[in-house]
PQR file of N, CA, C, O and H, with PARSE charges and radii, in Angstrom:
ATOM      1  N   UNK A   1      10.098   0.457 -21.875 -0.4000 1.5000
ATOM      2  CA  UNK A   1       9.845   1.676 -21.128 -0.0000 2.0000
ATOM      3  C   UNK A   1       8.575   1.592 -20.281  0.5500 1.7000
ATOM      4  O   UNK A   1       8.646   1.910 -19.094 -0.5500 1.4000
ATOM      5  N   UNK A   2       7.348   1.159 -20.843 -0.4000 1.5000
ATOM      6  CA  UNK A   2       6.353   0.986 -20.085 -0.0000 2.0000
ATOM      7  C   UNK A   2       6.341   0.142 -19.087  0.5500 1.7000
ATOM      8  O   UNK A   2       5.427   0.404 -18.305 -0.5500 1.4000
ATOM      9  H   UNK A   2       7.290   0.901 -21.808  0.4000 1.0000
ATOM     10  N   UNK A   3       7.156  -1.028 -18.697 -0.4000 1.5000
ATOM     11  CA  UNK A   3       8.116  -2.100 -17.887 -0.0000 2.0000
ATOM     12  C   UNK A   3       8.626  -1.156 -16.885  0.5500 1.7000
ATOM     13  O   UNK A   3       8.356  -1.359 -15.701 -0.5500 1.4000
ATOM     14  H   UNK A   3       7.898  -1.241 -19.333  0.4000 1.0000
ATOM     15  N   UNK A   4       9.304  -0.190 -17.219 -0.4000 1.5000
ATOM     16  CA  UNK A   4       9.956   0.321 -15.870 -0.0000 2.0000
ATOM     17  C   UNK A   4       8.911   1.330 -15.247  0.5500 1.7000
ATOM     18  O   UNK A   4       8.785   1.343 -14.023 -0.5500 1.4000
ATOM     19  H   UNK A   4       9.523  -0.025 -18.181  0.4000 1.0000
ATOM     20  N   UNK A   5       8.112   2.224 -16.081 -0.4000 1.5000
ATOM     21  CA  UNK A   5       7.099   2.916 -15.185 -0.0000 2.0000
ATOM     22  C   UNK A   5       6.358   2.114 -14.729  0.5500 1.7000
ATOM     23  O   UNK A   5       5.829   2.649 -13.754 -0.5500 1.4000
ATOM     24  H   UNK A   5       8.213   2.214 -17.076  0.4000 1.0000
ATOM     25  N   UNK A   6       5.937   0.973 -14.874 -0.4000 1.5000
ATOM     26  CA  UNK A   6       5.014   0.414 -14.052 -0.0000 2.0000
ATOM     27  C   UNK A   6       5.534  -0.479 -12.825  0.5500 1.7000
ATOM     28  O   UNK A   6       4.865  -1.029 -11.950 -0.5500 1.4000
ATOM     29  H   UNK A   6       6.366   0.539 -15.665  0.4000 1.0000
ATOM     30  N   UNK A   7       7.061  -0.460 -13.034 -0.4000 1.5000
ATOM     31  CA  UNK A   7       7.749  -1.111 -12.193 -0.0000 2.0000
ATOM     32  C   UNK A   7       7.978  -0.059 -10.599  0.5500 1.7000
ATOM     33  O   UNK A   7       7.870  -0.362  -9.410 -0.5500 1.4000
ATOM     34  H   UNK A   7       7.605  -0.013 -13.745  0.4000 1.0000
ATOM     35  N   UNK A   8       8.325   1.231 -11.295 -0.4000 1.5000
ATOM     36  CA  UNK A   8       8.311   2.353 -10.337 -0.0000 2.0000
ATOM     37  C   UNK A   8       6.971   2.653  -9.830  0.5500 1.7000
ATOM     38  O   UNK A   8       6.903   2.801  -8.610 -0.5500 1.4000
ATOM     39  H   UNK A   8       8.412   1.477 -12.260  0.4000 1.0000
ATOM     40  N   UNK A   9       5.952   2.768 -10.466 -0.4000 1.5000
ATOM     41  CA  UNK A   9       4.630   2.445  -9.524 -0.0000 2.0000
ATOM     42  C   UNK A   9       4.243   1.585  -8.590  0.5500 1.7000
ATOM     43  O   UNK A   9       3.816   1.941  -7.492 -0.5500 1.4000
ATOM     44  H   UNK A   9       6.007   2.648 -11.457  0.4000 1.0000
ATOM     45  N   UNK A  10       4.382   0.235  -9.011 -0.4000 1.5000
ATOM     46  CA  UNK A  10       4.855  -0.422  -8.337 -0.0000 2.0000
ATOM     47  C   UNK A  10       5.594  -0.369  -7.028  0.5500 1.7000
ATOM     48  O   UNK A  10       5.000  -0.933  -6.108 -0.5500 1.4000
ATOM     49  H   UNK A  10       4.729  -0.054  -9.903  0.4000 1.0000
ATOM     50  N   UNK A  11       6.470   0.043  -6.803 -0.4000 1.5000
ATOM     51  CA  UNK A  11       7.489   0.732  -5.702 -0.0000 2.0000
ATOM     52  C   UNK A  11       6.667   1.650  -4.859  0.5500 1.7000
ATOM     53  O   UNK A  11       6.251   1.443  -3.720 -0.5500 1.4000
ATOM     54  H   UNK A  11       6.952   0.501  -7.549  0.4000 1.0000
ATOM     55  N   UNK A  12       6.496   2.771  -5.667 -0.4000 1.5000
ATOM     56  CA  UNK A  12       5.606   3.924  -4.839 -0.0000 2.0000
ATOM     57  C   UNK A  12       4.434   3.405  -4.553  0.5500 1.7000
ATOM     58  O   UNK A  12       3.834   4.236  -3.871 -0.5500 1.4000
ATOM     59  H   UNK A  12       6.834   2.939  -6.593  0.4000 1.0000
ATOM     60  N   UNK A  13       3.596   2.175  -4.768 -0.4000 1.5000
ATOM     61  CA  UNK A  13       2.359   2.069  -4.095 -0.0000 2.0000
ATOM     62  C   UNK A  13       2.849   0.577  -2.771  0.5500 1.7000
ATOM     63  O   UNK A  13       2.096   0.140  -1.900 -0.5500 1.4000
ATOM     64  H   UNK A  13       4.084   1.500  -5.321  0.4000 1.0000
ATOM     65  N   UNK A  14       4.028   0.199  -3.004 -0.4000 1.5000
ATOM     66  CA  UNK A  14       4.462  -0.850  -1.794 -0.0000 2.0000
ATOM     67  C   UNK A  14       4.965   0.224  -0.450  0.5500 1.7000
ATOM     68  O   UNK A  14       4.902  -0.151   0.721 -0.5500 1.4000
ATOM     69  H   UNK A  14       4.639   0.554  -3.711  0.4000 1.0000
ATOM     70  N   UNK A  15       5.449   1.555  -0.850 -0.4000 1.5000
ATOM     71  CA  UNK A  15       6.369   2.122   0.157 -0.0000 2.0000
ATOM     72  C   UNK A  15       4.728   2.683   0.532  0.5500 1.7000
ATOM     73  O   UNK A  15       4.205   2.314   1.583 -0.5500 1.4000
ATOM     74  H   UNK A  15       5.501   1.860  -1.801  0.4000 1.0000
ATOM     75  N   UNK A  16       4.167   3.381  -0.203 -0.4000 1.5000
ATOM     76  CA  UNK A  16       2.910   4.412   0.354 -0.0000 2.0000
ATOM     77  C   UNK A  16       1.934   2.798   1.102  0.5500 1.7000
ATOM     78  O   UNK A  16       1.436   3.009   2.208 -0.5500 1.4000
ATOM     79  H   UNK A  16       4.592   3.681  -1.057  0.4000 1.0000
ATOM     80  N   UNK A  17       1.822   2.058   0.799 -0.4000 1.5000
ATOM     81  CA  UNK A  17       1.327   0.428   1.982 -0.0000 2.0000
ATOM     82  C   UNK A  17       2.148   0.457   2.871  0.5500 1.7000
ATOM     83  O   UNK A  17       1.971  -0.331   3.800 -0.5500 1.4000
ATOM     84  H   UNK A  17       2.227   1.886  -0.099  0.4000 1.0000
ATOM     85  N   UNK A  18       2.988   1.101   2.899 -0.4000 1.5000
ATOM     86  CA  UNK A  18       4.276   0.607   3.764 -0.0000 2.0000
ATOM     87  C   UNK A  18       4.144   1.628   5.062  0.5500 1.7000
ATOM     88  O   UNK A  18       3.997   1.292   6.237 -0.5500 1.4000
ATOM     89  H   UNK A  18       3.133   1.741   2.144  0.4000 1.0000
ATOM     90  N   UNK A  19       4.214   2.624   4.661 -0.4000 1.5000
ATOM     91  CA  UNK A  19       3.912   3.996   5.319 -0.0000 2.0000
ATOM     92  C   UNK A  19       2.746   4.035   6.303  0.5500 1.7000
ATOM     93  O   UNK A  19       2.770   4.385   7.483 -0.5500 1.4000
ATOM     94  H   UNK A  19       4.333   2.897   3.707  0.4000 1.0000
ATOM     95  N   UNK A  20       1.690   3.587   5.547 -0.4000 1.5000
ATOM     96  CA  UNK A  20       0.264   3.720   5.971 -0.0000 2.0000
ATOM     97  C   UNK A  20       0.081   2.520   6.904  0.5500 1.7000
ATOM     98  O   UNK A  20      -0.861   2.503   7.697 -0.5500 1.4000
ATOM     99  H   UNK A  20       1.671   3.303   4.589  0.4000 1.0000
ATOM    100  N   UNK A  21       1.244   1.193   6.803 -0.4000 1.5000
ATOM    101  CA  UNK A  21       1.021  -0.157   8.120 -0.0000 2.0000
ATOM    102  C   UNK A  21       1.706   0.632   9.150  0.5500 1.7000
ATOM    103  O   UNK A  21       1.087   0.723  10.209 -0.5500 1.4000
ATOM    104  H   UNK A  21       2.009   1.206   6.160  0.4000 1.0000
ATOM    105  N   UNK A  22       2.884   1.244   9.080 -0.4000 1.5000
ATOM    106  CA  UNK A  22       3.185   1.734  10.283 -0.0000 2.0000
ATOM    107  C   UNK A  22       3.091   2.932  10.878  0.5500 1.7000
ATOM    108  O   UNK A  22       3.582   3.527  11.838 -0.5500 1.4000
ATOM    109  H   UNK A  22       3.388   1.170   8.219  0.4000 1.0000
ATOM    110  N   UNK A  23       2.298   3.111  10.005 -0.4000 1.5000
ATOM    111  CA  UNK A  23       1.742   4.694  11.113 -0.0000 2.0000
ATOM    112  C   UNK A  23       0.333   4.059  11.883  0.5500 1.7000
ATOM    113  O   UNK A  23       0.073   4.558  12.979 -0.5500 1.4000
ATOM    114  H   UNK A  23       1.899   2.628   9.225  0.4000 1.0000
ATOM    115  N   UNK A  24      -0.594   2.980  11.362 -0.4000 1.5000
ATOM    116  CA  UNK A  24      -1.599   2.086  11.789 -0.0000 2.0000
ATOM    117  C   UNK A  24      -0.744   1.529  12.967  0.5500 1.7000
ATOM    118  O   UNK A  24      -1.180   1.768  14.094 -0.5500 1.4000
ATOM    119  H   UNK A  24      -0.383   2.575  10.472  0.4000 1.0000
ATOM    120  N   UNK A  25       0.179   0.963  12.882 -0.4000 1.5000
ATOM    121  CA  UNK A  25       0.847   0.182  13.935 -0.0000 2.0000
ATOM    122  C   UNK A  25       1.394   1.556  15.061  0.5500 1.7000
ATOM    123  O   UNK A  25       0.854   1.455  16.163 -0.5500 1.4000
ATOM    124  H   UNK A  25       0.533   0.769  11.967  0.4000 1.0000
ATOM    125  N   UNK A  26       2.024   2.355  14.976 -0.4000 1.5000
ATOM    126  CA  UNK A  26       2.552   2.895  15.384 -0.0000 2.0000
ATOM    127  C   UNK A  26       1.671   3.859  16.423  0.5500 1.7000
ATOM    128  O   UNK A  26       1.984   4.233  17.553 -0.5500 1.4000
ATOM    129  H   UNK A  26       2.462   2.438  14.081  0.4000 1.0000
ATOM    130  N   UNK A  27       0.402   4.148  15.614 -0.4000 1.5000
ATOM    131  CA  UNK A  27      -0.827   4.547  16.344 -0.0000 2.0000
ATOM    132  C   UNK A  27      -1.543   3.882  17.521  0.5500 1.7000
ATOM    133  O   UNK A  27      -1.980   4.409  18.544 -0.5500 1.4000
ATOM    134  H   UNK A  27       0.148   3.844  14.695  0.4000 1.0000
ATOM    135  N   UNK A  28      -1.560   2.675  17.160 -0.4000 1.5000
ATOM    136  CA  UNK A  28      -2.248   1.412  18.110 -0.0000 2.0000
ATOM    137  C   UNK A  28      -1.330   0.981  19.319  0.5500 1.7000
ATOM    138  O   UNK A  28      -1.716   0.796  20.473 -0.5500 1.4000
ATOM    139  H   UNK A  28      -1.206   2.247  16.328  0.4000 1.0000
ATOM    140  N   UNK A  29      -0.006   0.851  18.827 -0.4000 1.5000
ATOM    141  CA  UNK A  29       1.189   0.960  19.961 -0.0000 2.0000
ATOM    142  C   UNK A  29       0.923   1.967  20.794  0.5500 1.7000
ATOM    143  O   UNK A  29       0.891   1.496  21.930 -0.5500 1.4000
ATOM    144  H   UNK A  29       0.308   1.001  17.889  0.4000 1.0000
ATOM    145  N   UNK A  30       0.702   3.187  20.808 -0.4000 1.5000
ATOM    146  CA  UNK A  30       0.497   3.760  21.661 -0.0000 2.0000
ATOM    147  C   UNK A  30      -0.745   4.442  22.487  0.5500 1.7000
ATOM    148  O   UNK A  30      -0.840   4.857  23.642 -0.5500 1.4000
ATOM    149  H   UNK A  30       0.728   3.570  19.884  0.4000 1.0000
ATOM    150  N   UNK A  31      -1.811   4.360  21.188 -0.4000 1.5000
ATOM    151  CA  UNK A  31      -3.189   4.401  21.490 -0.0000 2.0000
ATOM    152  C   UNK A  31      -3.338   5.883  21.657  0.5500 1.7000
ATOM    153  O   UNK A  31      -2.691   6.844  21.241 -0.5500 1.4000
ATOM    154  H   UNK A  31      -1.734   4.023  20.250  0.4000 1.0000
ATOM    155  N   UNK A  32      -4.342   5.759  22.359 -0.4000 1.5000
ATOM    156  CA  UNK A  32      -4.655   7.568  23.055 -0.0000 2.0000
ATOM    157  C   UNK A  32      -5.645   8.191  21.661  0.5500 1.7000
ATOM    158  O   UNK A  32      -6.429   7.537  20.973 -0.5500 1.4000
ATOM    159  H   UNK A  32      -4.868   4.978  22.697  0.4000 1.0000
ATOM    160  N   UNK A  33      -5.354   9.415  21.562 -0.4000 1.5000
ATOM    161  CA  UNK A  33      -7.034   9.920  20.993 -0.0000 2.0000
ATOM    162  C   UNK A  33      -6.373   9.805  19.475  0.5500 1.7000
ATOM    163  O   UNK A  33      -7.166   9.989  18.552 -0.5500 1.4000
ATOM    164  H   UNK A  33      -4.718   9.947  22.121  0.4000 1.0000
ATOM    165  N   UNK A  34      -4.854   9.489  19.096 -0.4000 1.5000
ATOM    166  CA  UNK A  34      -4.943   9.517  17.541 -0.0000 2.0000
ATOM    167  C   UNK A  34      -5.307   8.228  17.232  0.5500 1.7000
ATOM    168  O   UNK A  34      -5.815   8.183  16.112 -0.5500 1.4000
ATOM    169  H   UNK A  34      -4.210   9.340  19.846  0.4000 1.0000
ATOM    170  N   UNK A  35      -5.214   6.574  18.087 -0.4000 1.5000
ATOM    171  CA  UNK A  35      -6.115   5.664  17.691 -0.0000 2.0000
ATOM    172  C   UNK A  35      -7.389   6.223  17.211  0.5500 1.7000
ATOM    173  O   UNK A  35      -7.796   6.425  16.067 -0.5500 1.4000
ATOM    174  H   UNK A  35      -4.800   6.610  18.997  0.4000 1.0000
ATOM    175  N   UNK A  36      -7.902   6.417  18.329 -0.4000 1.5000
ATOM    176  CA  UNK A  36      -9.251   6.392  18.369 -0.0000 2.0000
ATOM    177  C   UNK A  36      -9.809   7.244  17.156  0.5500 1.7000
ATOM    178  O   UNK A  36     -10.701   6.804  16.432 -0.5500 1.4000
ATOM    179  H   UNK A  36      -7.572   6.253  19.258  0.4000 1.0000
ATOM    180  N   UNK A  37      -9.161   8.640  16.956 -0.4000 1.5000
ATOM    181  CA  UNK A  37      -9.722   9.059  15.183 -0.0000 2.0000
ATOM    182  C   UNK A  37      -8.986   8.620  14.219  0.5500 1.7000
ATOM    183  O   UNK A  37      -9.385   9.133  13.174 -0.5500 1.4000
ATOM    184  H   UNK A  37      -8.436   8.998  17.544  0.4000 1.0000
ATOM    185  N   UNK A  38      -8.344   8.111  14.088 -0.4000 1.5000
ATOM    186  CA  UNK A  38      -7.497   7.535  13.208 -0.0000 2.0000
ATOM    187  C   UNK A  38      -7.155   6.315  12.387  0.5500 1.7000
ATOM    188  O   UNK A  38      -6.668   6.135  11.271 -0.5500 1.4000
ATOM    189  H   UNK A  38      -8.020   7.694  14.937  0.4000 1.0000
ATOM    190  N   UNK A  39      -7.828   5.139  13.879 -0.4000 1.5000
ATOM    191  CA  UNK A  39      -7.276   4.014  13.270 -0.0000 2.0000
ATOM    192  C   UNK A  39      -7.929   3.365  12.847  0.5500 1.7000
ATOM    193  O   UNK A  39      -7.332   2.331  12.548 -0.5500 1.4000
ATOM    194  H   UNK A  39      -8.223   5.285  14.785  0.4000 1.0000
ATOM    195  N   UNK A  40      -9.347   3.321  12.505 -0.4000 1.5000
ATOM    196  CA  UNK A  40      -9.841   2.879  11.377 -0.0000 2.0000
ATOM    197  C   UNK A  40      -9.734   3.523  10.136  0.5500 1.7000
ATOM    198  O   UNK A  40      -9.480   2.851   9.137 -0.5500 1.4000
ATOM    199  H   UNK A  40      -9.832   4.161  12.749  0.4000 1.0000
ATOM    200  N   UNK A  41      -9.828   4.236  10.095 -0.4000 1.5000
ATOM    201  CA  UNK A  41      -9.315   5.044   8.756 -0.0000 2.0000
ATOM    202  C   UNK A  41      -8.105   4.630   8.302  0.5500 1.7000
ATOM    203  O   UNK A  41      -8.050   4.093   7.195 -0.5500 1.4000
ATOM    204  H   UNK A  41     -10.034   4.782  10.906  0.4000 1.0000
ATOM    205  N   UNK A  42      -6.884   4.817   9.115 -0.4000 1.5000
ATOM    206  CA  UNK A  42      -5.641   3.959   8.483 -0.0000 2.0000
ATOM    207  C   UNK A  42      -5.922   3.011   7.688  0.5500 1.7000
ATOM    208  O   UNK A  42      -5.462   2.917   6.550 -0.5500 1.4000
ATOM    209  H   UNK A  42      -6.929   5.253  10.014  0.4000 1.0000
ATOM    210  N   UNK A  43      -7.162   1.754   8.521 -0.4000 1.5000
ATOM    211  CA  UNK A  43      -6.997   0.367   8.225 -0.0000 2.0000
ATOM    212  C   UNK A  43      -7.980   0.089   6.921  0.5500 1.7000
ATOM    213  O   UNK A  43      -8.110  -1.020   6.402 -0.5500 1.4000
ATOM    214  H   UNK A  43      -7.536   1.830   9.445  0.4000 1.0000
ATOM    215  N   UNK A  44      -8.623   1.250   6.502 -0.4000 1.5000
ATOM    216  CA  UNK A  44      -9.047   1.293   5.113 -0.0000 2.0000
ATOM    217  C   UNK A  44      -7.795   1.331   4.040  0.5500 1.7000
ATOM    218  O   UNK A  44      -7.385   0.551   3.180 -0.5500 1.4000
ATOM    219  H   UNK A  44      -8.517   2.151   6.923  0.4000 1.0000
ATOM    220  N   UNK A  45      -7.430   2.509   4.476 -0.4000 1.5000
ATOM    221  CA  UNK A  45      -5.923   2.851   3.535 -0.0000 2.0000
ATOM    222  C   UNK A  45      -5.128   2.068   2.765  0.5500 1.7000
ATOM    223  O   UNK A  45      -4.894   1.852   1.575 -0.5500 1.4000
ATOM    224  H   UNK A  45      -7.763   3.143   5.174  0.4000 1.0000
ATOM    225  N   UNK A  46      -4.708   1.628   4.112 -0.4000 1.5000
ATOM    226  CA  UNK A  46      -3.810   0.190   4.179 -0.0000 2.0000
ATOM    227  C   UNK A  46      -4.597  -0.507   3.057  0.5500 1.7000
ATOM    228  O   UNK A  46      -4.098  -0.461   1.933 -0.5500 1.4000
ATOM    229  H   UNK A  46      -4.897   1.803   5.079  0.4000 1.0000
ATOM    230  N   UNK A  47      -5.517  -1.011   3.190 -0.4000 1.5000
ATOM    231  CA  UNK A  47      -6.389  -2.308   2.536 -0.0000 2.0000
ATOM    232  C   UNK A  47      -6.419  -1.305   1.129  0.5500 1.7000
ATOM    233  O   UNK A  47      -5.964  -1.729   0.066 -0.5500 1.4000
ATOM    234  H   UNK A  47      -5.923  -1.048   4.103  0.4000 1.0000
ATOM    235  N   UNK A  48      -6.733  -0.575   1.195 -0.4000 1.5000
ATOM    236  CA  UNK A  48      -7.225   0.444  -0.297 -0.0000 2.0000
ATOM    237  C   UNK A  48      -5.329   0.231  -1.161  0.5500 1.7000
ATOM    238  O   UNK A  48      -5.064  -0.309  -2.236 -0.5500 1.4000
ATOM    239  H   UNK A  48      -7.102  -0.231   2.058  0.4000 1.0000
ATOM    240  N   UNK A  49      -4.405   0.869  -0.192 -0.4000 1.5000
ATOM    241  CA  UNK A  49      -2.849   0.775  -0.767 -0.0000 2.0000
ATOM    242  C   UNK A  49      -2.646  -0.422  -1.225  0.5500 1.7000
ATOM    243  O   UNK A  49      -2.404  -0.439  -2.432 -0.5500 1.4000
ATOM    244  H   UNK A  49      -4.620   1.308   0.681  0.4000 1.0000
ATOM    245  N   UNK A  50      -2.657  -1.534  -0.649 -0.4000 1.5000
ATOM    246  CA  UNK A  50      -2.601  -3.283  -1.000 -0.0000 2.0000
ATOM    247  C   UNK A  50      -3.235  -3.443  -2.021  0.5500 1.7000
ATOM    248  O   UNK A  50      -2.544  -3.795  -2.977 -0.5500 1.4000
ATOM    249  H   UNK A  50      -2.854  -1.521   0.331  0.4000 1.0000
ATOM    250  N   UNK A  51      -4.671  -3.281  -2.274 -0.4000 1.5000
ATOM    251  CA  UNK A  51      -5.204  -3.416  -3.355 -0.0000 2.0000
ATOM    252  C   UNK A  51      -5.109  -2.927  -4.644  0.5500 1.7000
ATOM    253  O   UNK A  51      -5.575  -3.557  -5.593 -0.5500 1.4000
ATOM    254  H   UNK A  51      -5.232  -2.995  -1.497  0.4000 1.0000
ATOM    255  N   UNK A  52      -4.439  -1.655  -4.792 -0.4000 1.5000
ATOM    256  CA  UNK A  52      -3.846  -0.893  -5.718 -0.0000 2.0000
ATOM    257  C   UNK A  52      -1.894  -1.492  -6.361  0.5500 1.7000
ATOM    258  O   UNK A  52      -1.213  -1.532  -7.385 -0.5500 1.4000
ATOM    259  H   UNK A  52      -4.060  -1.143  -4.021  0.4000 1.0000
ATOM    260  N   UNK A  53      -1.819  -1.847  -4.812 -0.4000 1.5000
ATOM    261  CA  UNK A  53       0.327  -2.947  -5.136 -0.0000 2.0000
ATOM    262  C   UNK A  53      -0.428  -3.739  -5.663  0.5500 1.7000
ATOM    263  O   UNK A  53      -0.475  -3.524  -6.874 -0.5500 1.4000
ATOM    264  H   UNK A  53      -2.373  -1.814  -3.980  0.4000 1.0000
ATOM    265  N   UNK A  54      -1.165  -4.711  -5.292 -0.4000 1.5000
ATOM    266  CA  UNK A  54      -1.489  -6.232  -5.974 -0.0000 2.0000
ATOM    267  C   UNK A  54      -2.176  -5.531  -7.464  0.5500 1.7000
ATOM    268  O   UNK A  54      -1.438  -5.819  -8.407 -0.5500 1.4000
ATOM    269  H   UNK A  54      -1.126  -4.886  -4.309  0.4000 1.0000
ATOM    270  N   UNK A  55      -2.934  -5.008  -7.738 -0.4000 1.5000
ATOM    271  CA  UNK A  55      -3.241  -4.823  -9.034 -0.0000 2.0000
ATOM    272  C   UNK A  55      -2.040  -4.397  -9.939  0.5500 1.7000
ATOM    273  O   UNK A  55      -1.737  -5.003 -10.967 -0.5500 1.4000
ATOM    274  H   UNK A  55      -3.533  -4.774  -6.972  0.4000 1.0000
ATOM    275  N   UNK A  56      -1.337  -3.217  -9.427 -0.4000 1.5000
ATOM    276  CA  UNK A  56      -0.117  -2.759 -10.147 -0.0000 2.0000
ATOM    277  C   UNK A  56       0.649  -3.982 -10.207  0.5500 1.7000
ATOM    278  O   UNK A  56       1.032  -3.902 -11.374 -0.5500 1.4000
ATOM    279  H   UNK A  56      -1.582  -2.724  -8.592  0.4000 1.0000
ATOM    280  N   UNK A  57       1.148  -5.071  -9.760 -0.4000 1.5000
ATOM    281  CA  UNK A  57       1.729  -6.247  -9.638 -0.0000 2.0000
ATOM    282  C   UNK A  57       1.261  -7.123 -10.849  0.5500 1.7000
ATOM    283  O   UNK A  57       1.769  -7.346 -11.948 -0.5500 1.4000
ATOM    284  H   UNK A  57       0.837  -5.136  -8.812  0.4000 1.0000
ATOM    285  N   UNK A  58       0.289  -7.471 -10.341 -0.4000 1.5000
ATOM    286  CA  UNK A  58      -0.847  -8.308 -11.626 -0.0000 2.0000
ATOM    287  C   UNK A  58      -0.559  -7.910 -12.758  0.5500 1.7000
ATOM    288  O   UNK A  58      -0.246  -8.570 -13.748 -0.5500 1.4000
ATOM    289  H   UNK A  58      -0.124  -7.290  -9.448  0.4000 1.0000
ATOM    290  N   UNK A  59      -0.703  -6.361 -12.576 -0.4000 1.5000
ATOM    291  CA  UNK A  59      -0.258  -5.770 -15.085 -0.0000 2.0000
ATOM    292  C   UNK A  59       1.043  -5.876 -14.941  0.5500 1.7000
ATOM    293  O   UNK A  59       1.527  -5.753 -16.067 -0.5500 1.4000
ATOM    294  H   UNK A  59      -0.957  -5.824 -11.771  0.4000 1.0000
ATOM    295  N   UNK A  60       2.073  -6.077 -13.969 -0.4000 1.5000
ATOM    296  CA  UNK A  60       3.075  -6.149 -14.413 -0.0000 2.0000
ATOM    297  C   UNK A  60       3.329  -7.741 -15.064  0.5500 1.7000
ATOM    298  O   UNK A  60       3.494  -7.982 -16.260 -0.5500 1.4000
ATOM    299  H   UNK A  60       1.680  -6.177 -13.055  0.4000 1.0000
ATOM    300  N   UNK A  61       3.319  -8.484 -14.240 -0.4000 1.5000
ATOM    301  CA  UNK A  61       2.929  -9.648 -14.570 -0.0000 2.0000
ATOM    302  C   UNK A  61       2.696 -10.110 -15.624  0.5500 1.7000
ATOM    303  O   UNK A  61       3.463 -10.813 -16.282 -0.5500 1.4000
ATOM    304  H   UNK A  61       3.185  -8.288 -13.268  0.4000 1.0000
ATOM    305  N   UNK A  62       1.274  -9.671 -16.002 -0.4000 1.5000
ATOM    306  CA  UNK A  62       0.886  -9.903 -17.284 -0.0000 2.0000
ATOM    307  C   UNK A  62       1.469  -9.456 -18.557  0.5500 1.7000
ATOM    308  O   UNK A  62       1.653 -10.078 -19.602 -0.5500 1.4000
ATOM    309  H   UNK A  62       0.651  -9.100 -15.467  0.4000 1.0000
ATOM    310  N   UNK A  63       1.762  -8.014 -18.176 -0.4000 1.5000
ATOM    311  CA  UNK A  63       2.259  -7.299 -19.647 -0.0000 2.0000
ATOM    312  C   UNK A  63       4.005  -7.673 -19.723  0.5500 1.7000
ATOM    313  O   UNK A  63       4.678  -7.033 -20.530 -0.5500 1.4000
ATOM    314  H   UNK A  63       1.612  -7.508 -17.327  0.4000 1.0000
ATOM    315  N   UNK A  64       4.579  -8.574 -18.976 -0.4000 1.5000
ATOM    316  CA  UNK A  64       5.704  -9.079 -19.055 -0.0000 2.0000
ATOM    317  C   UNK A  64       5.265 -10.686 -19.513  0.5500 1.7000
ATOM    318  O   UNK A  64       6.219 -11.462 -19.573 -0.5500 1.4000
ATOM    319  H   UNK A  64       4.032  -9.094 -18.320  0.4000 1.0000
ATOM    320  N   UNK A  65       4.192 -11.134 -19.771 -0.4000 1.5000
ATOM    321  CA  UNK A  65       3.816 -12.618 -19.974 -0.0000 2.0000
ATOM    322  C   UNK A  65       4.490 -13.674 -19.422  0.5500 1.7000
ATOM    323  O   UNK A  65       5.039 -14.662 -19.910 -0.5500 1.4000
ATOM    324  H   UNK A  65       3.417 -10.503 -19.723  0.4000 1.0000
ATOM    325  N   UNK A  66       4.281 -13.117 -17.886 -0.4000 1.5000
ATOM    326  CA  UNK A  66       4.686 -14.320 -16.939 -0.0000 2.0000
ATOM    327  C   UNK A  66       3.458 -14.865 -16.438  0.5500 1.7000
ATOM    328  O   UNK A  66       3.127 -14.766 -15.257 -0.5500 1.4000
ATOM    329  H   UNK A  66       3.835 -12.315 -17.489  0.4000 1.0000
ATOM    330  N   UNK A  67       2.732 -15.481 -17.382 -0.4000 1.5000
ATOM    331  CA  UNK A  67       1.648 -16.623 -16.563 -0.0000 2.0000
ATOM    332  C   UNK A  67       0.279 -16.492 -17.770  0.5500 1.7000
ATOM    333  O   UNK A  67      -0.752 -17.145 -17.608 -0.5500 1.4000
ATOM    334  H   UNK A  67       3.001 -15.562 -18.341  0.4000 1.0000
TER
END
């Protein structure tokens, strides 16, 4: 059981990375004033979301004793 909630976290923190690259992308594609307040801030996000999938990844990993 603890396998699949962390598996579904998992999920919800790849789609919410997922979300947050293309609204970054999607912003920069077109530029104009929501770049400009926006798109560094996205590009924290992004990096903050990634870092939260790869950790959620890692305990999965581990607490399945693959490695």
């Amino acid at each position: 059981m603890p396998d699949m909630i962390l598996f579904l976290l998992i999920v919800l923190a790849l789609l919410a990375t997922t979300a947050v690259l293309m609204t970054g992308l999607g912003g920069f594609a077109r530029g104009g004033e929501f770049n400009r307040r926006n798109g560094n801030k996205l590009m924290r996000w992004r990096i903050i979301a990634q870092a939260i999938s790869i950790a959620l990844i890692l305990a999965f990993v581990a607490l399945r004793g693959g490695g």
